[in-house]
C-alpha positions as CSV (number, residue, x, y, z in Angstrom):
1,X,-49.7,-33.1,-22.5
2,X,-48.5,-33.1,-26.2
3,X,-49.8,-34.3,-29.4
4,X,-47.8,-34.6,-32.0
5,X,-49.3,-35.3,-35.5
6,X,-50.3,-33.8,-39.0
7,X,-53.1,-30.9,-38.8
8,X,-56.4,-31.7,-41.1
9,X,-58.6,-29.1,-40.8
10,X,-59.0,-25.8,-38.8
11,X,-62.7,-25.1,-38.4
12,X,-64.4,-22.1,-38.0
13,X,-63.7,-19.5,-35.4
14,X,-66.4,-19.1,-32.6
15,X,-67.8,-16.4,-30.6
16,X,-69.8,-15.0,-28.1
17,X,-70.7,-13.5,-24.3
18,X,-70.6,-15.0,-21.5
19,X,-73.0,-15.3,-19.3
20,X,-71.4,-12.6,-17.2
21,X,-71.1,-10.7,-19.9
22,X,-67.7,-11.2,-20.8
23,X,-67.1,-11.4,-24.6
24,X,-65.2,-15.0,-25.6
25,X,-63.6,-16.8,-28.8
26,X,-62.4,-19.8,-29.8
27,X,-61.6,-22.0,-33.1
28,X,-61.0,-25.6,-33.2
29,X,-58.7,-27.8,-34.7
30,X,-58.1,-31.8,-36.6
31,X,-55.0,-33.4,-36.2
32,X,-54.7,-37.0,-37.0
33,X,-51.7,-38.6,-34.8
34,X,-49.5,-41.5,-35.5
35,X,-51.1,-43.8,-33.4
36,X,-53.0,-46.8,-34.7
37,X,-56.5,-46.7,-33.3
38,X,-58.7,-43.5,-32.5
39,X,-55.8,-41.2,-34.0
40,X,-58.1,-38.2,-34.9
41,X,-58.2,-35.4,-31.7
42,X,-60.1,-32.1,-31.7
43,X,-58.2,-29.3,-29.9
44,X,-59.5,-26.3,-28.9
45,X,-57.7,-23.0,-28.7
46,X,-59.4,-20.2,-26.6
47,X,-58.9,-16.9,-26.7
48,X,-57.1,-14.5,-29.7
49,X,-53.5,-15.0,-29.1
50,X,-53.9,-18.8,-29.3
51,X,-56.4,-18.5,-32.3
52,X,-53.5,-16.5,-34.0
53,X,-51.1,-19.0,-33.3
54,X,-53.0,-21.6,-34.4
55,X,-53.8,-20.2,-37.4
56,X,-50.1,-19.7,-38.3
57,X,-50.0,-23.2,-38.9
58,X,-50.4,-24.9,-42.4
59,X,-53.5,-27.2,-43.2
60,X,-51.2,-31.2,-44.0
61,X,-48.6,-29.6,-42.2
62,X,-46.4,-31.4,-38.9
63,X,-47.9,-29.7,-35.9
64,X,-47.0,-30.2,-32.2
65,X,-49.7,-28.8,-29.6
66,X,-49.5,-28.5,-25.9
67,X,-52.2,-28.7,-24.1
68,X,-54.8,-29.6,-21.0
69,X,-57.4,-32.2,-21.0
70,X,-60.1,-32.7,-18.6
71,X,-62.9,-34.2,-18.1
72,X,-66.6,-32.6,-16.3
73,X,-69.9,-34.2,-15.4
74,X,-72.9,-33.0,-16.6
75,X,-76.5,-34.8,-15.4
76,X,-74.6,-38.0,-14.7
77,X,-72.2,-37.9,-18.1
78,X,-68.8,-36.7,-18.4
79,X,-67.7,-34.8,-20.9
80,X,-64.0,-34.4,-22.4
81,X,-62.4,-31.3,-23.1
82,X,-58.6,-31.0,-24.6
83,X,-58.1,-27.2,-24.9
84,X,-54.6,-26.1,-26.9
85,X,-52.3,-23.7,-25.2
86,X,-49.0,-23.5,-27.1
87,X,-49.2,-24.1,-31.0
88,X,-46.0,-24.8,-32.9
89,X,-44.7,-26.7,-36.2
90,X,-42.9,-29.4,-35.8
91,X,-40.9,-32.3,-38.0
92,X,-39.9,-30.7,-42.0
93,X,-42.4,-27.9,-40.9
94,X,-40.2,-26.5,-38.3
95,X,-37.3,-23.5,-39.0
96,X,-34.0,-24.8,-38.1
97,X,-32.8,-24.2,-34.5
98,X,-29.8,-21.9,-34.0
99,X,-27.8,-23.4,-31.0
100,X,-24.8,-20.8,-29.3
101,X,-22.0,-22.3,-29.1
102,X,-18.9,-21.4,-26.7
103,X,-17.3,-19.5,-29.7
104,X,-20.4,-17.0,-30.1
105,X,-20.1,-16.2,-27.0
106,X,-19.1,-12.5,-25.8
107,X,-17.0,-13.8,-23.0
């Protein structure tokens, strides 16, 4: 899944251990969509490379983030979850695209 939209606010970076000790981190994300009703989505990047990427990108800047959503019960109540997995500007945010064309190439 993609959204597509204008990032808010990057919140603070978490961390911690696992209950099998492994060590985690993560850092969460605003971006408000284009949509008309409930246009505000948290997205959650786990782990450093995503954090990194995610932190490349500019607070009121055009984002585009691909990621996974899912849902898990708890006690009788579900829970959403939409973790980020590719982070990347988008719109007058992006840098231009170089296409090759048939005359750049070697052959």
């Amino acid at each position: 899944m993609q959204i597509e939209g204008k990032l808010i606010k990057i919140l603070e970076a978490e961390s911690g251990t696992s209950k099998s000790g492994k060590a985690w981190s993560k850092q969460s994300c605003l971006v408000e969509t284009d949509e008309k009703y409930n246009n505000l989505v948290c997205v959650t990047a786990f782990g450093d490379d995503n954090i990194n990427n995610l932190n490349k990108l500019k607070v009121d800047g055009r984002c585009t983030i691909w990621c996974n959503v899912y849902s898990r019960e708890y006690n009788g109540k579900f829970y959403n979850q939409i973790d980020g997995w590719r982070f990347s500007k988008s719109g007058n945010d992006a840098p231009a695209e170089s296409f090759i064309t048939s005359d750049d190439m070697p052959f």
